[in-house]
C-alpha positions in Angstrom: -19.3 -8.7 -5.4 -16.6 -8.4 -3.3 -14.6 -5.1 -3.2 -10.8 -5.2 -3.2 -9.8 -2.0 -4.0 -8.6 -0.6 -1.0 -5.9 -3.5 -1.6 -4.8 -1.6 -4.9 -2.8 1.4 -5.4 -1.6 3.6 -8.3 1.4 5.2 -8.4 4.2 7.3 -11.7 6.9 5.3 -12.4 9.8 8.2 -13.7 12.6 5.7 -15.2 15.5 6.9 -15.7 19.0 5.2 -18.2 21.8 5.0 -15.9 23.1 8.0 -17.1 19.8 10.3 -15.6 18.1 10.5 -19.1 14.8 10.0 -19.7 14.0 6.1 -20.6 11.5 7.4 -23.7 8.8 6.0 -25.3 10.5 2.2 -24.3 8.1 -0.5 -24.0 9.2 -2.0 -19.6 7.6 -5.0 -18.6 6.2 -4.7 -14.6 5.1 -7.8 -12.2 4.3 -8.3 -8.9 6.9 -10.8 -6.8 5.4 -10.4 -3.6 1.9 -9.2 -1.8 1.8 -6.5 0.4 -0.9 -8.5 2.6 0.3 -10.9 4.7 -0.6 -14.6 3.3 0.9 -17.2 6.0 0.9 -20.3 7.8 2.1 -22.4 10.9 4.6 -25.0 9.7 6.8 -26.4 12.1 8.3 -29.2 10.2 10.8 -26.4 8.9 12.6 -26.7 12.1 14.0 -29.7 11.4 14.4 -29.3 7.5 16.2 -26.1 8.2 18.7 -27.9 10.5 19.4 -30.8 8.0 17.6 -33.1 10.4 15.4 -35.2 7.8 16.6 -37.7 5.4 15.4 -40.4 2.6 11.8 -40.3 1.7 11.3 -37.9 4.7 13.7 -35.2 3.2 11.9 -35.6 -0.4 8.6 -34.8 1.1 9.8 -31.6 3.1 11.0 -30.6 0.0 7.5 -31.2 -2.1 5.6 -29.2 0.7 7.7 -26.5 1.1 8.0 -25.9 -2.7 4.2 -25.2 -2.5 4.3 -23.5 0.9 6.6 -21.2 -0.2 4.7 -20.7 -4.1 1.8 -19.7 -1.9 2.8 -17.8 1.3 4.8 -14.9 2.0 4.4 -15.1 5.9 5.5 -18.0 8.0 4.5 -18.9 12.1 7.7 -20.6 13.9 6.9 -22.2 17.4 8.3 -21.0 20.8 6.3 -22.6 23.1 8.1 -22.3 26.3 7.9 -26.0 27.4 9.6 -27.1 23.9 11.9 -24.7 23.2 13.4 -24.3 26.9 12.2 -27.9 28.5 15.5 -27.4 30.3 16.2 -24.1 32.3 19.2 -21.8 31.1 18.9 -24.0 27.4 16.8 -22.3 24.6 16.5 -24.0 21.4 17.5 -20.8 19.8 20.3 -22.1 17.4 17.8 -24.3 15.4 15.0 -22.0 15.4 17.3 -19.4 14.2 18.1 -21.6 11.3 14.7 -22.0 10.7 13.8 -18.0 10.8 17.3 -17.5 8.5 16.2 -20.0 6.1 12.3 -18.4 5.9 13.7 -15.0 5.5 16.0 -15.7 2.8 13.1 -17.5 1.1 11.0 -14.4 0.9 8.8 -14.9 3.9 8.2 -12.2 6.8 8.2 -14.2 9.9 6.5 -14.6 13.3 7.0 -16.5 16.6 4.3 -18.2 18.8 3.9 -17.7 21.4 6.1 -15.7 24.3 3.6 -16.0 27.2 1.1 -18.9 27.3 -0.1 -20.9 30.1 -0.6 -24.2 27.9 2.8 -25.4 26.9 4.9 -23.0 29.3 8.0 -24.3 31.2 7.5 -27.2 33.8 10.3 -25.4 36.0 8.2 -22.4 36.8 6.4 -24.5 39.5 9.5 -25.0 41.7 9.7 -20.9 41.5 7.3 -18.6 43.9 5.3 -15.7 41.9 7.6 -13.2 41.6 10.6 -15.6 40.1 8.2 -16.9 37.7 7.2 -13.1 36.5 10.8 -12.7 36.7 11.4 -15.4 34.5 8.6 -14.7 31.6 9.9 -11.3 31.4 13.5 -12.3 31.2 12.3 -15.1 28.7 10.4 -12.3 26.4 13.5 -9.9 26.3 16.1 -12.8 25.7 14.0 -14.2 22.8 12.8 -10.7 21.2 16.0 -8.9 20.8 18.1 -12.5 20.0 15.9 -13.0 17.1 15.7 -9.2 16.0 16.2 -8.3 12.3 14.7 -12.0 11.4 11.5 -12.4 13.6 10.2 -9.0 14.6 6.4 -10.1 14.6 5.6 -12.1 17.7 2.2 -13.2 19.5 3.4 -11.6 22.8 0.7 -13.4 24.9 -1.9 -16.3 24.1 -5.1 -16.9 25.4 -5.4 -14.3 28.1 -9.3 -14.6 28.5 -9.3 -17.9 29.8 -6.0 -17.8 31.6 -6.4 -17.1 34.9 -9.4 -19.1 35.5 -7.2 -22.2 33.8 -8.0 -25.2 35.8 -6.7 -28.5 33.6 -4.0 -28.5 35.7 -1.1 -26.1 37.9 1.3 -24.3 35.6 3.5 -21.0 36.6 1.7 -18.4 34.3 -1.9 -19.6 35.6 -0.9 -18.9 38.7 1.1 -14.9 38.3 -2.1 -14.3 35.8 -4.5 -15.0 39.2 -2.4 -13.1 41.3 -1.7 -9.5 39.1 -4.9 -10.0 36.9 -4.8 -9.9 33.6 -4.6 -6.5 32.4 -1.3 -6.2 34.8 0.6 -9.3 33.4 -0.1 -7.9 29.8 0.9 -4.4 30.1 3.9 -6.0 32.0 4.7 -8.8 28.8 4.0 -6.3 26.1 6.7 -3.6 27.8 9.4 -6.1 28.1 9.0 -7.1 24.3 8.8 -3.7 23.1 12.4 -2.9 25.1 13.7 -5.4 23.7 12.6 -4.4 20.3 10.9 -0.9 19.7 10.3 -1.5 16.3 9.0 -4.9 16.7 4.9 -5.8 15.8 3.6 -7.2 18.8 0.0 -9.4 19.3 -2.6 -10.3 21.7 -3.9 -13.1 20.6 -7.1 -15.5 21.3 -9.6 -17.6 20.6 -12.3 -16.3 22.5 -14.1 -13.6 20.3 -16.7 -12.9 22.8 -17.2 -9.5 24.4 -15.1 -10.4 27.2 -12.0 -10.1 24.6 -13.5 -7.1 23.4 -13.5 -5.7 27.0 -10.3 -7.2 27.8 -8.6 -4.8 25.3 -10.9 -1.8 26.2 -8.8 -2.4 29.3 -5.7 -2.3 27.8 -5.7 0.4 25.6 -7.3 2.5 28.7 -4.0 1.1 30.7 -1.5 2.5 28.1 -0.4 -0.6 26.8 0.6 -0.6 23.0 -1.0 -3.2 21.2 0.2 -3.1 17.3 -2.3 -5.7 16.0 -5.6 -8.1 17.6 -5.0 -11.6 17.0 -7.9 -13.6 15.9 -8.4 -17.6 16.1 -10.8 -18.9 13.8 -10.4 -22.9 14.0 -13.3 -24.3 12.4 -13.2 -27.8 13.5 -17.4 -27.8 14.2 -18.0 -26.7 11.0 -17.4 -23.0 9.0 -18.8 -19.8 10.6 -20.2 -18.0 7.7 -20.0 -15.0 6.2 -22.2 -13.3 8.4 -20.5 -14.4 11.8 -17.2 -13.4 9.9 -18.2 -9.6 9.2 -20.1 -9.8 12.5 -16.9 -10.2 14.5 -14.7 -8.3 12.1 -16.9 -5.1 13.1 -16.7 -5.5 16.7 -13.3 -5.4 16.7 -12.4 -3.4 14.1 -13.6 -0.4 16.2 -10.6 -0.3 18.4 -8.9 0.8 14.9 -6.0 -1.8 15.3 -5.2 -4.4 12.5 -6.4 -7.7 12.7 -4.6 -10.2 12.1 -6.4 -13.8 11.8 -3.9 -15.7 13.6 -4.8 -19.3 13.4 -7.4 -20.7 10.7 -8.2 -24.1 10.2 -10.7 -25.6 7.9 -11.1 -29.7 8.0 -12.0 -31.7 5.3 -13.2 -34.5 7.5 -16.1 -35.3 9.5 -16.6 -32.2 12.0 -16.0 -32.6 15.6 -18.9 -33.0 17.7 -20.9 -29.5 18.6 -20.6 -30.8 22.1 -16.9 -30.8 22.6 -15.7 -27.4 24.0 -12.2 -27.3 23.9 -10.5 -29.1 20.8 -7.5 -30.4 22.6 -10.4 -32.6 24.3 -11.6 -34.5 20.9 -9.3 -37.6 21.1 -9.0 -39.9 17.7 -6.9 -42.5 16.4 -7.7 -41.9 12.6 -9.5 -38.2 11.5 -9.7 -39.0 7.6 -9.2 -36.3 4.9 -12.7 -37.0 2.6 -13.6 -36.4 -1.2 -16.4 -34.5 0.2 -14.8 -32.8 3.0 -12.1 -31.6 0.5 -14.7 -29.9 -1.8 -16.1 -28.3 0.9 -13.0 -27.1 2.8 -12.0 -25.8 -0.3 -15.4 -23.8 -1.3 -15.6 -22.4 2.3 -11.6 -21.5 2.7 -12.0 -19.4 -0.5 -15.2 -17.6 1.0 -13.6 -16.6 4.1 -10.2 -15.6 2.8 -12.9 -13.5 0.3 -14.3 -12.4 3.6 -11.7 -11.1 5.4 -9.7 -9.8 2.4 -12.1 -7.2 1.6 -12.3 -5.9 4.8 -9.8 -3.4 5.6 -8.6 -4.1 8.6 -7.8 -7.3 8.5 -3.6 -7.4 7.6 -2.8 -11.3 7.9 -4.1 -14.5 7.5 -2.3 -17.3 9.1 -3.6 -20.9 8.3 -2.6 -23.6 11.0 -0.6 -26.0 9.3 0.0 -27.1 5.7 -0.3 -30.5 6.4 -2.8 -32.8 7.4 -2.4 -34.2 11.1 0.4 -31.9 12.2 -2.1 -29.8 14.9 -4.3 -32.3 16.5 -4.6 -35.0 14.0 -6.8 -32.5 12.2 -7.6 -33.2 8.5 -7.0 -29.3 8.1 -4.3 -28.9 6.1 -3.6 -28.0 1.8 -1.7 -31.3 1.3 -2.6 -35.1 2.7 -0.3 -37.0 5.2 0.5 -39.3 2.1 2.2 -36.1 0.2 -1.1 -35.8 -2.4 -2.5 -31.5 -2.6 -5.5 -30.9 -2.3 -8.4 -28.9 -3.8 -8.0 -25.7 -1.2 -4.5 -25.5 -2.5 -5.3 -24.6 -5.8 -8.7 -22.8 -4.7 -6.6 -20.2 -2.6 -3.8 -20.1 -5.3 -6.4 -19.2 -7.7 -7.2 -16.1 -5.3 -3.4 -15.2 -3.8 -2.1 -15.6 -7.1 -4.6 -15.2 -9.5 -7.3 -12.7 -8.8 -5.5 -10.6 -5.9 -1.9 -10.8 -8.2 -1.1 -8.5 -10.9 0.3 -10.1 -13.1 3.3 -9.1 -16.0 2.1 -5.8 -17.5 3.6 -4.5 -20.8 4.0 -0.8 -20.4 5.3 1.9 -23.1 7.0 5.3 -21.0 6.0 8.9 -22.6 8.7 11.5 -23.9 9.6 11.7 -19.9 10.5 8.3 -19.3 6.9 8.2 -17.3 4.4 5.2 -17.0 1.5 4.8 -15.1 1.2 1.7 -13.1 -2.1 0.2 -11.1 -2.2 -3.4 -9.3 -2.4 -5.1 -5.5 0.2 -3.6 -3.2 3.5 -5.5 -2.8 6.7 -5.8 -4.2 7.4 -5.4 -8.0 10.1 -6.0 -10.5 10.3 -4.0 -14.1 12.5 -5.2 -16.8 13.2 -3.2 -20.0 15.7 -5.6 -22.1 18.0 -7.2 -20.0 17.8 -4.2 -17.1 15.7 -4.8 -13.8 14.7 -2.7 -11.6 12.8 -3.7 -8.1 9.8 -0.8 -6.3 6.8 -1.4 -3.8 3.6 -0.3 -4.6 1.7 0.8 -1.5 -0.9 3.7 -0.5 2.2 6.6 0.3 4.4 6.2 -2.4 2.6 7.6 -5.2 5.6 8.4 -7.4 8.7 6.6 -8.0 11.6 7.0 -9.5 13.5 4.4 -11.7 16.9 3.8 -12.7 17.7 1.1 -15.5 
C-alpha cells in the first residue's frame, strides 16, 4: 500500500460570527476546491480558444475538452517556443498567449511556460547573428518574457534539454552553437540569472529528458556554480512502452538527493501500438495513422494510475504535467485522455478516480466546541466551509496549523 500521508495535514479551525463571538457547538460543512499538488497538463489548443479563434463544431469541441481539462487539472503548460512565438524578430506573440495565461488563471489553474531556451524550435534569425548577439538575444528574450508575463505565469522551464545540446547535430541553430562555445554549465547559470532578475519570486526549471547520470552530474555542476535551481524537471514519455515501478523509484532516488522538488514535466502514456525499441529519438518515428486501441486504452489507463501512484507518494515529487489532453496534438501520439473524434477515454476516469477521489477530501460535516473550534484533517489545498448561507475560504498545508474563521 501506497503511503500518502505526507500529502495530508491537520490543522484548528477557530470560527468566529462576524461580530468576534465564538461560532458554538454549530454544525460547518468543509471541502476541498483545489489540491495543493500540482496536477497539470500541456494543451495548446487554449491559445486559440482563449483568443476567440475557433468556431462551429471546432468551438463545441474546445469547449467539451476544456470542461474536462479543467474538472481534472489545476496546473496548465502554455508554449513559448522561440521559433513560434517570435518567427519574426522584434514581434512576440505575447498578446494571445497572455489571453491564454488570463483565461487559465481565472479558471483556477497555476500556470507555466515552455520553454525560454531550447535549441529545437528556437528563432531561425539567430543564425544571421555571431555568438555574442545571439546570447544577447536569449537573455534579452528570457527577461522580456519573464517579467511581461509576471503575476500570471511565474513557473517557467528556463532551459530545455541541456544534456544533449551542445553536441546537437540534426542541423545549425543559434543556441547549439553559444551552448558549444560557453559550455553548458555557463549558458545556464547565465539563462537562470536573467529570469530570476526579471522575476525574483518566480519558480524556475531545468528540464530534460535524459535521466542518466550525465543529468545528474550536470546539476552537481550547477548547484557547485551558484546557480539557483527551484525545481528538476523530469521527462517521462513512454512511447516504447511504461517504465515500471521500479525504474520510477529508481530515478526518483537519484535525483531526489540534490533535495530540490521534482517536477515530472512531460508524461505521456499511448494507447496504441508502441514505437519501435529501436528508434532513439521520438521526433524520428514518422506515421500517417497511430490508432488509439481498446487494448491500448486499458492499459494506458492501468499503468497512468500506477505511476501517478508512484510518484505521488514520493515526497519530492511537486508536479505532474501530462503532454497533451488530446490524442495526436504532440507527434501524432495516441497519448492523450480524450480521442481526436471528441470520445474520453478510460485514463480519464482512472486518474479522476485518484485526483478526485482518493487524493480529495471530500464535504465533511463538522460540529465546533463551546469555542467555536473544529478539528479538520484531509490532502493539502484550498478549502471552502459553509455554516448556513456563510462561506468562508482557508488552505490547508504543513505551516499553518491553526486558523482562524470568520463567518
Amino acid at each position: 500500500m501506497a503511503n500518502y500521508e505526507h500529502r495530508k495535514s491537520t490543522a484548528v479551525l477557530k470560527i468566529s460570527k462576524a461580530d468576534g463571538t465564538p461560532l458554538k457547538n454549530t454544525e460547518v460543512v468543509v471541502k476541498q476546491t483545489r489540491h495543493k499538488f500540482l496536477f497539470g497538463c500541456a494543451e495548446f489548443s487554449v491559445v486559440p480558444f482563449a483568443n476567440n479563434e475557433l468556431q462551429g463544431e471546432e468551438k463545441e469541441k474546445a469547449e467539451m475538452v476544456f470542461e474536462k481539462f479543467l474538472d481534472l487539472f489545476n496546473f496548465a503548460t502554455l508554449p513559448f517556443y522561440w521559433a513560434r512565438f517570435e518567427p519574426v524578430k522584434g514581434k512576440p506573440d505575447t498578446l494571445r498567449l497572455k489571453k491564454a495565461a488570463d483565461w487559465l488563471v481565472s479558471k483556477g489553474c497555476t500556470v507555466k511556460g515552455h520553454p525560454l531556451c531550447w535549441h529545437t524550435l528556437t528563432a531561425p534569425w539567430l543564425l544571421e547573428m555571431n555568438n555574442q548577439q545571439i546570447l544577447d538575444a536569449q537573455l534579452e528574450r528570457i527577461r522580456r518574457e519573464v517579467s511581461e508575463f509576471a503575476g500570471l505565469i511565474d513557473m517557467w522551464d528556463v532551459i530545455n534539454e541541456v544534456v544533449i545540446m551542445p553536441i546537437f547535430n540534426k542541423y545549425d541553430n543559434g543556441i547549439t552553437r553559444i551552448c558549444k562555445e560557453l559550455g553548458r554549465i555557463r549558458l545556464v547559470k547565465e539563462v537562470f540569472a536573467a529570469a530570476i532578475e526579471a522575476n525574483p519570486h518566480g519558480i524556475f526549471l531545468i528540464n530534460d529528458f535524459n535521466t542518466s547520470v550525465a543529468y545528474e552530474i550536470l546539476i552537481e555542476g550547477l548547484l557547485e556554480a551558484g546557480v539557483r535551481i527551484d525545481a528538476i524537471g523530469i521527462q517521462s514519455h513512454m512511447h516504447q512502452g511504461y517504465w515500471g515501478v521500479e525504474k520510477t523509484q529508481e530515478i526518483l532516488e537519484r535525483f531526489s538527493r540534490f533535495n530540490l522538488p521534482i517536477h515530472f514535466t512531460e508524461t505521456t502514456i499511448i494507447s496504441g501500438n508502441l514505437m519501435p525499441p529501436e528508434i532513439e529519438d521520438l521526433n524520428d518515428y514518422k506515421v500517417d495513422e497511430w490508432p488509439s486501441t481498446p487494448e491500448g486504452e486499458e492499459r494506458q489507463a492501468m499503468e497512468a494510475a500506477l505511476h501517478y501512484k508512484t510518484l505521488f507518494a514520493h515526497p519530492k515529487v511537486e508536479a505532474i504535467t501530462w503532454w497533451n489532453f488530446v490524442d495526436g496534438e504532440w507527434l501524432n501520439a495516441p497519448s492523450g485522455f480524450i480521442t481526436k473524434d471528441g470520445r474520453v477515454k478510460p485514463i480519464y476516469y482512472e486518474l479522476y478516480k485518484l485526483i478526485k477521489g482518493e487524493w480529495w477530501t471530500d464535504q465533511v460535516r463538522l460540529i465546533t466546541d463551546e469555542h467555536g473550534m473544529v478539528n479538520i484533517s484531509g490532502y493539502m489545498g484550498d478549502y471552502e466551509i459553509t455554516c448556513q448561507d456563510k462561506k468562508a475560504t482557508f488552505a490547508l498545508d504543513k505551516t499553518n496549523k491553526f486558523i482562524e474563521i470568520t463567518l
